[in-house]
C-alpha positions in Angstrom: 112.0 87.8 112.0 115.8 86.7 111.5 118.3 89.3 111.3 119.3 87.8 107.7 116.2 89.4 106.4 117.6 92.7 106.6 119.8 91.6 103.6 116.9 91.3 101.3 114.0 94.0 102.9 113.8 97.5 101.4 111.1 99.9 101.7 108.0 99.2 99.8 107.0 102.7 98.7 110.7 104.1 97.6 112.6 100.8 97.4 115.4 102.2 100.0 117.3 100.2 102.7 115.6 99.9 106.2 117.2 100.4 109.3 116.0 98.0 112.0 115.2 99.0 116.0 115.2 95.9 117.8 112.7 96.1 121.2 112.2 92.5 121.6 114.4 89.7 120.8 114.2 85.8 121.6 117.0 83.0 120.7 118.0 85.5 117.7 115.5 86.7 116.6 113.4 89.8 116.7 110.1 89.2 118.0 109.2 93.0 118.5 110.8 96.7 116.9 110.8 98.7 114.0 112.3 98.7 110.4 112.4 102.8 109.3 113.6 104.0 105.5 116.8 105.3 105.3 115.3 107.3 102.7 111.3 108.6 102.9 111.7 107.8 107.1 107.9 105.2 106.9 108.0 103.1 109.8 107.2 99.7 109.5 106.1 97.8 112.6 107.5 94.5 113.6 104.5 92.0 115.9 105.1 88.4 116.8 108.1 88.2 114.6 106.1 89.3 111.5 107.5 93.0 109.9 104.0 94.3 108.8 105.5 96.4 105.0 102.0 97.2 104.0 102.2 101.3 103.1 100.5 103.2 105.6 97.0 103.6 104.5 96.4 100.1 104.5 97.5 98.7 107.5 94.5 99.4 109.8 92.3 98.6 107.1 
């Protein structure tokens, strides 16, 4: 994921900014972390560069 994203993400279920926690990162970008709502605190998980913004109940689904 490029950090430029962060510009344009927001929260899926309350439309609030996300705050992003970098825990992997390879010639800029993240490959691993978190994105958490400034707002209703969902975590969103970031795999293989991808953030995954699916609400809760449907991710392991």
């Amino acid at each position: 994921m490029r950090h430029d994203l962060m510009d344009i993400l927001v929260c899926p279920l309350c439309k609030a900014k996300l705050e992003l926690a970098v825990t992997k990162e390879e010639a800029g970008e993240v490959v691993e972390g978190t994105l958490t709502c400034t707002a209703c605190n969902e975590r969103y998980p970031i795999e293989d560069g991808i953030p995954n913004l699916l609400p809760p109940d449907l991710r392991d689904a």
